[in-house]
Structures are given as C-alpha cells and as structure tokens.
TIPATOR-373077 format. One record per residue (C-alpha): x, y, z. Coordinates in pm, whole numbers, plus 32768, in hexadecimal, padded with zeros to 4 digits. Layout:
REM residues N
XYZ/...
//
This chain:
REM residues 136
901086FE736A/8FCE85CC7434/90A58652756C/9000877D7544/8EA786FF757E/8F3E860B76A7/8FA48725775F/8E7488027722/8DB686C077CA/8E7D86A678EF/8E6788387932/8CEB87FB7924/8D1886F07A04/8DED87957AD6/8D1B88EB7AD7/8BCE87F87B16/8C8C877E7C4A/8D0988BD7CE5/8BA489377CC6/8B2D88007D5B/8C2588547E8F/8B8689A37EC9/8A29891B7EE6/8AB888217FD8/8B8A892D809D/8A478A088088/89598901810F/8A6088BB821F/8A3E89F78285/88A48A2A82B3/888289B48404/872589C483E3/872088F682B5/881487D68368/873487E484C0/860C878A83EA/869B869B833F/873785F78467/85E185F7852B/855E855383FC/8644844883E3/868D842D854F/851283AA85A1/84AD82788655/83D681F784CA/854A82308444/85E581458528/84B4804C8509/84DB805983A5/8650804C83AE/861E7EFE8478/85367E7383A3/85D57EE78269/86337D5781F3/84E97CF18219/844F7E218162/85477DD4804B/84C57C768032/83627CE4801A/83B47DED7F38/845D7CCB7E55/83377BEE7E56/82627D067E25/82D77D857CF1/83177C3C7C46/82447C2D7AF8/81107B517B56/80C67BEB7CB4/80E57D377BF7/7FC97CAE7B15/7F037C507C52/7F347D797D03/7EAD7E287BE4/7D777D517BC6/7D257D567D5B/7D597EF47D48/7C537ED97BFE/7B607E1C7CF0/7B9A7F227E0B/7B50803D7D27/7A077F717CD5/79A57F377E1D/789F80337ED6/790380B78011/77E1809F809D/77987EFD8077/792E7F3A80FF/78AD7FED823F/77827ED48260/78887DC48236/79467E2A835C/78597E828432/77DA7D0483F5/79287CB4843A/793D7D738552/77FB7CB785F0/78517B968588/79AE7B8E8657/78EA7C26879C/78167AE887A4/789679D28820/77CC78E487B6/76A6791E86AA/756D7874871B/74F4778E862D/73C377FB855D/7269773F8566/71E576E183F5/70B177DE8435/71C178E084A9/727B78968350/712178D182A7/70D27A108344/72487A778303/72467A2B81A9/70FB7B16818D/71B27C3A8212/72447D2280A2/738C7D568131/73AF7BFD8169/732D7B718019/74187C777F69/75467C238039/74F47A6F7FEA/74DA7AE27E6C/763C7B7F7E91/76E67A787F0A/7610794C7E3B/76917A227CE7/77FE7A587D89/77E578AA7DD6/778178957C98/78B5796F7BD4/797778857CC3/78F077587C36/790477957AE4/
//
C-alpha cells in the first residue's frame, strides 16, 4: 500500500515537472515575451541596482529589524498626521532660508512688530507647544 502511494507521488511529481517544462519551452519560444523581459532587465536602474545590491541588502537588514520597524511605524503615523499644506509652507521656508546667505539680524521693535503679525504668533505657538512635548 505504502509503495503504492510512493509511486503515485513521484508520477505527480514527475507529471508537475513535465508540465513545468512546457511552460518553460513555451515561454522560450514568445519572442515577444523574452525581448520584454530582456529590455526590462537589461536597463541602466538594473545595473545600478545590481551594483548596489550589498548595500541595499544591508539597509534592507537594518530596516526590518524589530525596533526600527516600530519607528518606522510611528514616523509614517506622524506623516499621515501631518497637513500638507504647513508641509508646503515648511519648505518653502526652507527653501528661503537656504537662498539667504546670511539672515540679517532683527531689531527688538522689528521682533515686536513681527510677533503682532497672526501668521507669526500662530507659527511661535507651534513650535513653543512642540518645545514643550520635547521637554516634558
């Protein structure tokens, strides 16, 4: 009974290979199917990535250890929570910020007068409470 059910595996087996043969031998034979998937795999970001492929493996590593996992998690949380729009006003600050060489330094009355501008009360109040968090 037992070599019975032995050979009935290895015909399966056998029959699951043959069939896996013919795919092969039909896929070899699309030549439109093998010249896309050469000029896919044949591209300049293939090579690149080949190259790099140690490095990416390394990153991947640290990446998926348990505790970066967790923080990864929590900065994506914070990403979803952010509004795209502070985002846009953010760089754009940013983006001033690194066309200026130098920032001229601010007279007390100019702080005053700053300070009674809304978008710049609102933006100090931001980052007081976000000090604040930090500090706690």
């Amino acid at each position: 009974m037992e070599e019975i059910n032995e050979a009935e595996l290895q015909s399966e087996s056998i029959e699951r290979l043959l069939n896996l043969v013919e795919l092969l031998n039909n896929i070899l034979k699309d030549e439109e199917l093998l010249k896309a998937i050469s000029n896919l795999l044949v591209s300049e970001e293939t090579f690149l990535v080949i190259d790099r492929l140690p490095q990416l493996i390394k990153l991947i590593e640290k990446l998926t250890r348990q505790e970066n996992l967790e923080k990864l998690d929590l900065l994506l949380g914070l990403l979803e929570s952010l509004d795209k729009e502070i985002l846009n006003k953010m760089g754009d600050s940013l983006s001033v910020m690194k066309k200026k060489e130098e920032a001229k330094p601010m007279s007390l009355s100019g702080l005053i007068t700053s300070l009674s501008q809304p978008e710049v009360s609102k933006g100090l109040s931001l980052m007081l409470n976000l000090l604040k968090v930090l500090g706690s």
